[in-house]
N, CA, C and O atoms as CSV, one atom per row, in Angstrom:
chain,resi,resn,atom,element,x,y,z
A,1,UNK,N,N,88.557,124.270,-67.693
A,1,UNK,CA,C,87.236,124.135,-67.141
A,1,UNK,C,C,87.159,124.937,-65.842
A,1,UNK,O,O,88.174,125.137,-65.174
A,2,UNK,N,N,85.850,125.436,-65.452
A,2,UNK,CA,C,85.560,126.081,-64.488
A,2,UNK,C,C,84.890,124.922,-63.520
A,2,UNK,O,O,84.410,123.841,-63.860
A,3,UNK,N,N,85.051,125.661,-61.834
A,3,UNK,CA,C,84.165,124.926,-61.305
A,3,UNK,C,C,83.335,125.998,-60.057
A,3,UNK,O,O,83.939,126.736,-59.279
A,4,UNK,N,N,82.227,125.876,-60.115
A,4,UNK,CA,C,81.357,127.077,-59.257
A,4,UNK,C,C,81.678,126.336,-57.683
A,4,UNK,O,O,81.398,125.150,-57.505
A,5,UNK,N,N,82.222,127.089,-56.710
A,5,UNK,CA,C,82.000,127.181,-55.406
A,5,UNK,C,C,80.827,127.606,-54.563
A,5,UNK,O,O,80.698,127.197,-53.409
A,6,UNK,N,N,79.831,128.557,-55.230
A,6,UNK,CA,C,78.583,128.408,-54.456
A,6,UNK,C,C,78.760,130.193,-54.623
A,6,UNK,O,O,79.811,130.689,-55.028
A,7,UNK,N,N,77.496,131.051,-54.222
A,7,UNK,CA,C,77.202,132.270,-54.642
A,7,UNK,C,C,77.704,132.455,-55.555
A,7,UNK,O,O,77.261,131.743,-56.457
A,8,UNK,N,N,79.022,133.549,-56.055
A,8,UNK,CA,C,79.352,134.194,-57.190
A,8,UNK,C,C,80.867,133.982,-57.605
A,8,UNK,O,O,81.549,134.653,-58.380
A,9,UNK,N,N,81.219,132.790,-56.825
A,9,UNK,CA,C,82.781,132.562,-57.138
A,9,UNK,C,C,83.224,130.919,-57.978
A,9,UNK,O,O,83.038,129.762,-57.602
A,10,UNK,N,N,83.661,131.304,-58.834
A,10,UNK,CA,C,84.274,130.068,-60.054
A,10,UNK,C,C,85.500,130.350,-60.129
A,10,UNK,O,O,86.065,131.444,-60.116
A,11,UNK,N,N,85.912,129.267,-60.212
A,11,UNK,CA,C,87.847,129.253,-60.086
A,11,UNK,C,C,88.061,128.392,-61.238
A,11,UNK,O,O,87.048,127.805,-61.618
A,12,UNK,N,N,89.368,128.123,-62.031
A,12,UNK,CA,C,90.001,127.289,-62.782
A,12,UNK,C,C,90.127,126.302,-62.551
A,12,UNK,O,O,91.177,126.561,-61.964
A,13,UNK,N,N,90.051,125.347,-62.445
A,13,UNK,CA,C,90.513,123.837,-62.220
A,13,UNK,C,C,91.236,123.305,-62.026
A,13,UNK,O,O,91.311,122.321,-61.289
A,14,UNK,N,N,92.308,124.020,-62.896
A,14,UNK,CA,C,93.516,123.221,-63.059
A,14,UNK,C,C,94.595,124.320,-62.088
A,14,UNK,O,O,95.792,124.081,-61.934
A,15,UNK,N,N,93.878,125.549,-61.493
A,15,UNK,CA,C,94.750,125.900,-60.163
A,15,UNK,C,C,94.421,124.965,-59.049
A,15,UNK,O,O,95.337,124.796,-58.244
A,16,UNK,N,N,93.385,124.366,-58.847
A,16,UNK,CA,C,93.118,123.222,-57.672
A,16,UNK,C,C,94.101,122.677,-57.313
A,16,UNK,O,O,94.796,122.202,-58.211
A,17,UNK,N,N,94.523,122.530,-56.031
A,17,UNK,CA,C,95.617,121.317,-55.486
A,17,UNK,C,C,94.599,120.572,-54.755
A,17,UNK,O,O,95.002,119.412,-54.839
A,18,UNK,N,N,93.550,120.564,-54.109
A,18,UNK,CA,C,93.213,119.779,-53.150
A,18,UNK,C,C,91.720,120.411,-52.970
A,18,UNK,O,O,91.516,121.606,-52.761
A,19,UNK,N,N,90.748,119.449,-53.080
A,19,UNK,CA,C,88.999,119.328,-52.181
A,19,UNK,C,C,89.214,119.227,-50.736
A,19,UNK,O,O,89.964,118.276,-50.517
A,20,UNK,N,N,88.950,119.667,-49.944
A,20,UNK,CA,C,89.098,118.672,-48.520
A,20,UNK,C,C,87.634,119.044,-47.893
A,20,UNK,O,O,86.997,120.062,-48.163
A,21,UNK,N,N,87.165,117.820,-46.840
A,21,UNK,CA,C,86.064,117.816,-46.356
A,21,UNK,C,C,86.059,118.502,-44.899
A,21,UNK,O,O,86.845,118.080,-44.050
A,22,UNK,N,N,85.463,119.215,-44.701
A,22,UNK,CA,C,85.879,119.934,-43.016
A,22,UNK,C,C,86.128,119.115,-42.087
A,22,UNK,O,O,87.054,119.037,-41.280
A,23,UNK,N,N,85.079,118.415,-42.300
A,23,UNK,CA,C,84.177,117.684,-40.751
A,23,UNK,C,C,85.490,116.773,-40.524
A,23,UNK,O,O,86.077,116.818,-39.443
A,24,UNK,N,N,85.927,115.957,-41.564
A,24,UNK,CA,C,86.986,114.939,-41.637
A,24,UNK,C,C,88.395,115.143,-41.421
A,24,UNK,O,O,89.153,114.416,-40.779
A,25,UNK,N,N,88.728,116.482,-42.180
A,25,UNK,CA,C,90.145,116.892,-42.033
A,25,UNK,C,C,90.400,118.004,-41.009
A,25,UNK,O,O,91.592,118.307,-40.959
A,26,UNK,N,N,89.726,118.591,-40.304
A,26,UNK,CA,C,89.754,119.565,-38.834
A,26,UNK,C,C,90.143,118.621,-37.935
A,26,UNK,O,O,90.765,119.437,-37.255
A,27,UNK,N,N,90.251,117.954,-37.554
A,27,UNK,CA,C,90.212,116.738,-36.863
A,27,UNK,C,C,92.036,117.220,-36.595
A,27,UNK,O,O,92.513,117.801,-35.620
A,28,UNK,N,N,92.610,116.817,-37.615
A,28,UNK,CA,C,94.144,116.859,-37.656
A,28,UNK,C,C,94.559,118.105,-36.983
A,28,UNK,O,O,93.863,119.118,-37.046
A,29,UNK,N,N,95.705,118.055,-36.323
A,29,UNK,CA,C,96.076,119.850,-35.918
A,29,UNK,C,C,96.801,120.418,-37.178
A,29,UNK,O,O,96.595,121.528,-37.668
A,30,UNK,N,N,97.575,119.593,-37.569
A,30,UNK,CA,C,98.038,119.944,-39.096
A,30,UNK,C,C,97.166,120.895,-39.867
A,30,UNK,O,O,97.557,122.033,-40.126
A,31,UNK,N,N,96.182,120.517,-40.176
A,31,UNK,CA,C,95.123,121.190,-40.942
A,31,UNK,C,C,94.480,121.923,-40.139
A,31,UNK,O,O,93.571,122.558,-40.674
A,32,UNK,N,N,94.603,122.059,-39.143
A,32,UNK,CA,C,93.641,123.089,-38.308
A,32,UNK,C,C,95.078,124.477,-38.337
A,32,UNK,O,O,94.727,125.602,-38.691
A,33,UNK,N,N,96.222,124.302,-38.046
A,33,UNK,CA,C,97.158,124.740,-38.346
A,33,UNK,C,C,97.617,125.686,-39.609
A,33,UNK,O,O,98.095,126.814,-39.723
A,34,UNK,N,N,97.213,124.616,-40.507
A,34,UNK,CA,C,97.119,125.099,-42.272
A,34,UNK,C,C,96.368,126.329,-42.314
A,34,UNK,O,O,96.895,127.383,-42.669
A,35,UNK,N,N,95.058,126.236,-41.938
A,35,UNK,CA,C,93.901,127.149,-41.966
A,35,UNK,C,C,94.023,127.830,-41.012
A,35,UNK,O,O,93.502,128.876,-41.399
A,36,UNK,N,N,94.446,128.050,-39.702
A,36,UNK,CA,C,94.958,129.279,-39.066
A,36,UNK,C,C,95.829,130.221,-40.147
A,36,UNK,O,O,95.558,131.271,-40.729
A,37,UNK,N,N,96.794,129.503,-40.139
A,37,UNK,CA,C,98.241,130.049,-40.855
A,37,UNK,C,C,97.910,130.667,-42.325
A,37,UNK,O,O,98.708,131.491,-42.773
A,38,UNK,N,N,96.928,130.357,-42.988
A,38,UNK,CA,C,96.229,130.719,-43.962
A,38,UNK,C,C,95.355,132.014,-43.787
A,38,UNK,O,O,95.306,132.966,-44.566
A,39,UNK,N,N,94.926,131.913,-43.041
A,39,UNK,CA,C,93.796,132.860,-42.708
A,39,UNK,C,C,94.325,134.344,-42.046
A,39,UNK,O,O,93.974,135.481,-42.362
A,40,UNK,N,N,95.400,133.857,-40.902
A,40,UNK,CA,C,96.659,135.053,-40.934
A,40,UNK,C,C,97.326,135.555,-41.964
A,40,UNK,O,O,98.119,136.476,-41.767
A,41,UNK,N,N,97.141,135.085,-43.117
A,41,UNK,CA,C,98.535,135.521,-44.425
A,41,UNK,C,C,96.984,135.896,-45.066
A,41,UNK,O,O,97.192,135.493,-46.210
A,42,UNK,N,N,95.773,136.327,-45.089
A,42,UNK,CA,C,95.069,136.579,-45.591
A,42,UNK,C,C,95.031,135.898,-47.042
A,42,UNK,O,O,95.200,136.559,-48.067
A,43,UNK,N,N,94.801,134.562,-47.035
A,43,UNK,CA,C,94.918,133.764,-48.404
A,43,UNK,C,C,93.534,133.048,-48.010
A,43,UNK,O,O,93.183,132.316,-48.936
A,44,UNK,N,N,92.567,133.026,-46.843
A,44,UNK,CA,C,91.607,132.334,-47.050
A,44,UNK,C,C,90.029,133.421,-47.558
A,44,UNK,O,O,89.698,134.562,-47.235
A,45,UNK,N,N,89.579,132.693,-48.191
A,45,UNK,CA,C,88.153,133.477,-48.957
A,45,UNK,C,C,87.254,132.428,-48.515
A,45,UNK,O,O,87.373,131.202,-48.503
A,46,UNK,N,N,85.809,133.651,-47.956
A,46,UNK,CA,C,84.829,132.499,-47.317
A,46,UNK,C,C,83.981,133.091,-48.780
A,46,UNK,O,O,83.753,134.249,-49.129
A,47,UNK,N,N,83.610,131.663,-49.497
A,47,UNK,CA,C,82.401,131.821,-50.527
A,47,UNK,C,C,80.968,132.322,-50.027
A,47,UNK,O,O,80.257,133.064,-50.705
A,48,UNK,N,N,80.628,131.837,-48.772
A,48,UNK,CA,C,79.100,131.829,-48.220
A,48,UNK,C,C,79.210,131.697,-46.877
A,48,UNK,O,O,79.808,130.781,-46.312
A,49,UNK,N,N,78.544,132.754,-46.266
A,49,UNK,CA,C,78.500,132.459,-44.885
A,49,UNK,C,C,77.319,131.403,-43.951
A,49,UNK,O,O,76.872,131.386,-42.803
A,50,UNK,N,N,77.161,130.622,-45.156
A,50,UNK,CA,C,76.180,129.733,-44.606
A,50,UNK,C,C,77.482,128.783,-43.331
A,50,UNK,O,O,78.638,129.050,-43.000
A,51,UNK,N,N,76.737,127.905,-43.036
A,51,UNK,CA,C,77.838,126.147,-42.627
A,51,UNK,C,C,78.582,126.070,-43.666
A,51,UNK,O,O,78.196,126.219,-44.825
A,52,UNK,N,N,79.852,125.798,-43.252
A,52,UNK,CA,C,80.754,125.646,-44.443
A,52,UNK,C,C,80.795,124.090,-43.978
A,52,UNK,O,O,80.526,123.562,-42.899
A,53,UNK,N,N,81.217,123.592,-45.162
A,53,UNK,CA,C,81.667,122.046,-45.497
A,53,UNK,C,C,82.771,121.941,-46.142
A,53,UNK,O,O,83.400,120.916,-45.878
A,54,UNK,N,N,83.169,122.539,-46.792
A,54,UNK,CA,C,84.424,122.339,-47.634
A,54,UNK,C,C,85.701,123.282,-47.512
A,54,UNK,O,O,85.599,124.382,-46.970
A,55,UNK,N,N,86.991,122.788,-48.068
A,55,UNK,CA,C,87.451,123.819,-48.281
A,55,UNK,C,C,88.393,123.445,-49.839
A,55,UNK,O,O,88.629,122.292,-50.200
A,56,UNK,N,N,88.818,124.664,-50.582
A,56,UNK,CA,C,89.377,124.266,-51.564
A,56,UNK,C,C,91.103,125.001,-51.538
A,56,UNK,O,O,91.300,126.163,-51.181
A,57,UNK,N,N,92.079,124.168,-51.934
A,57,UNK,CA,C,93.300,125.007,-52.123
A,57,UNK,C,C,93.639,125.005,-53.332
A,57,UNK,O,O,93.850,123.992,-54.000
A,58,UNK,N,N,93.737,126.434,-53.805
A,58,UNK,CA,C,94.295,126.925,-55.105
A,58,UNK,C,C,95.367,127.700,-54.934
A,58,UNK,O,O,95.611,128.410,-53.959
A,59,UNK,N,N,96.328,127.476,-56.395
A,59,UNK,CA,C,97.828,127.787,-56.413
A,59,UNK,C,C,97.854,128.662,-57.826
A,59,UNK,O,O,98.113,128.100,-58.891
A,60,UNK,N,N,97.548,130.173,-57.744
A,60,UNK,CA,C,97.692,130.477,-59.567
A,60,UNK,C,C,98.928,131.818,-59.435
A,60,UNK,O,O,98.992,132.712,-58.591
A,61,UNK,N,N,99.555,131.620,-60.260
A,61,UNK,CA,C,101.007,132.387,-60.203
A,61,UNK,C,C,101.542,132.566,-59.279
A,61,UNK,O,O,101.562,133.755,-58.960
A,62,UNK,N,N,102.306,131.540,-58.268
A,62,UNK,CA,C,102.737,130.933,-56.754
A,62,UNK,C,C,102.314,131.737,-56.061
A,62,UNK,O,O,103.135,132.328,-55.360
A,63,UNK,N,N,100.799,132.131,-55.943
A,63,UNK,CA,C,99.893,132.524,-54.848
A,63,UNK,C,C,98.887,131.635,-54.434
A,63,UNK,O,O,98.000,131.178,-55.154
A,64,UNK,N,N,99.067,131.410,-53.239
A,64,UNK,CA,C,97.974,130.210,-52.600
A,64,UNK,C,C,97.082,131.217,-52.239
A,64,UNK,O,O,97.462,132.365,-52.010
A,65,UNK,N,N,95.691,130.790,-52.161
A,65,UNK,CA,C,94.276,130.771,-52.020
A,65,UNK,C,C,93.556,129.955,-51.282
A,65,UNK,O,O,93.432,128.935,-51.961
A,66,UNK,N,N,92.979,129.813,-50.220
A,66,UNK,CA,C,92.075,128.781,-49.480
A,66,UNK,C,C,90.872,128.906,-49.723
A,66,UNK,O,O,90.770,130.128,-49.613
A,67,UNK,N,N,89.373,128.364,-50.100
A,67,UNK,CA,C,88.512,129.097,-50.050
A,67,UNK,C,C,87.431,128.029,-49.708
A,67,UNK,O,O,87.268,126.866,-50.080
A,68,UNK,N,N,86.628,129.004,-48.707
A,68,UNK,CA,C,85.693,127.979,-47.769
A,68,UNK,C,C,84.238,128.003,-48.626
A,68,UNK,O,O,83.558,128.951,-49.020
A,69,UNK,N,N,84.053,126.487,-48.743
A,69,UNK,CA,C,82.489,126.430,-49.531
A,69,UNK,C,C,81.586,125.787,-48.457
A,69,UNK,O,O,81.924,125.048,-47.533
A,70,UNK,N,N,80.165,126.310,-48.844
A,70,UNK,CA,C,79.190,125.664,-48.149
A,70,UNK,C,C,78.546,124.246,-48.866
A,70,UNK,O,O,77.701,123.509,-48.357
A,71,UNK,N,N,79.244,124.078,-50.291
A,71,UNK,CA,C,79.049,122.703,-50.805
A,71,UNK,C,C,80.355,121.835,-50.693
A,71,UNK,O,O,81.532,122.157,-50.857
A,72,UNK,N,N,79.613,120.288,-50.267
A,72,UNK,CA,C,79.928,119.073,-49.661
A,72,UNK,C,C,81.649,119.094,-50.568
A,72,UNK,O,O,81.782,119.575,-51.693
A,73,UNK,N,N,82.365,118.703,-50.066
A,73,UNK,CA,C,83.522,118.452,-51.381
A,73,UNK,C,C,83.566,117.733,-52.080
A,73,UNK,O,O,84.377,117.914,-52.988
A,74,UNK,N,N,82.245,115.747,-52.103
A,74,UNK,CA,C,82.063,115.324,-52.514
A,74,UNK,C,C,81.062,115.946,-54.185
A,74,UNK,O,O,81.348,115.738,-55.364
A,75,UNK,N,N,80.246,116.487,-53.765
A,75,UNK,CA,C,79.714,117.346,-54.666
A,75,UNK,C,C,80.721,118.428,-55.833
A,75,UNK,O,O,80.476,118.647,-57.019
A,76,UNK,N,N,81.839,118.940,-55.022
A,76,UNK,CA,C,82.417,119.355,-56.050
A,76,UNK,C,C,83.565,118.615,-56.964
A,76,UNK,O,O,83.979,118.931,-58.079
A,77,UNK,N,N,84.002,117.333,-55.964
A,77,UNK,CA,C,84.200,116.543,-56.945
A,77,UNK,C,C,83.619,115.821,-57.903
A,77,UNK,O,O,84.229,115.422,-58.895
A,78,UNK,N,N,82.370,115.598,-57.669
A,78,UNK,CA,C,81.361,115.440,-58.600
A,78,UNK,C,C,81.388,116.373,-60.256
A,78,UNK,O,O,81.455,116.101,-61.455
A,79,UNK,N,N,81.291,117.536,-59.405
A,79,UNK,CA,C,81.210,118.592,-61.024
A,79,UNK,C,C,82.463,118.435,-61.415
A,79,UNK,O,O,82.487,118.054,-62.585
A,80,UNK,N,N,83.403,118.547,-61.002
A,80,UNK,CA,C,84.752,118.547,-61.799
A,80,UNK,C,C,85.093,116.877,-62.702
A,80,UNK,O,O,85.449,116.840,-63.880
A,81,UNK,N,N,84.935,115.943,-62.051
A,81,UNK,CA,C,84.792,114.806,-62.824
A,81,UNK,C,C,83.585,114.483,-64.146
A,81,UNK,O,O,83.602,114.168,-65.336
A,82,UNK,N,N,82.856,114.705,-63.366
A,82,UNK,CA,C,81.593,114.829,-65.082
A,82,UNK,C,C,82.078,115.050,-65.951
A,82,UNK,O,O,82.123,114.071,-66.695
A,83,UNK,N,N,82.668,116.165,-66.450
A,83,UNK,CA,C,82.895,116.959,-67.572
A,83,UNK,C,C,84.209,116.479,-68.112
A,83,UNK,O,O,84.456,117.010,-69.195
A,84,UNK,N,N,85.116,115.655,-67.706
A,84,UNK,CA,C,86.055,114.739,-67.661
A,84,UNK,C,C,85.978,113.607,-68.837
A,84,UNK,O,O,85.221,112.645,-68.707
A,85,UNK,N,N,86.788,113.772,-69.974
A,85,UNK,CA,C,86.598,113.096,-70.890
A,85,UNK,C,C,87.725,111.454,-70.597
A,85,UNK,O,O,87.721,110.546,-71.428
């Protein structure tokens, strides 16, 4: 299954390791850390330069991927569960 991140980017699903919510997990230095350290190794992708809210981590042939969405992460857990038999 696919899941749309917002403008023109859809990823696999089952590369997903983790939804995370900005507002909630920036907070940590850990994760503020993560996403520096990410963003230096050029592994983060901004979907939309709107407000971002989300971020997603993907793992496909032991290459990590970060990628910043302007939809809620609740919302994209939303689409990915629906379709969930």
């Amino acid at each position: 299954m696919y899941l749309h991140l917002g403008e023109k980017t859809v990823i696999k699903t089952d590369e997903i390791i983790g939804i995370f919510d900005l507002d909630n997990t920036t907070i940590s230095k850990n994760t503020r850390d993560f996403l520096k350290k990410a963003e230096k190794n050029g592994e983060v992708v901004n979907v939309s330069y709107e407000l971002p809210k989300s971020f997603i981590v993907c793992e496909e042939n032991d290459k990590k991927t970060v990628y910043i969405s302007q939809i809620a992460a609740s919302t994209l857990y939303k689409r990915i569960t629906k379709f969930k038999f």
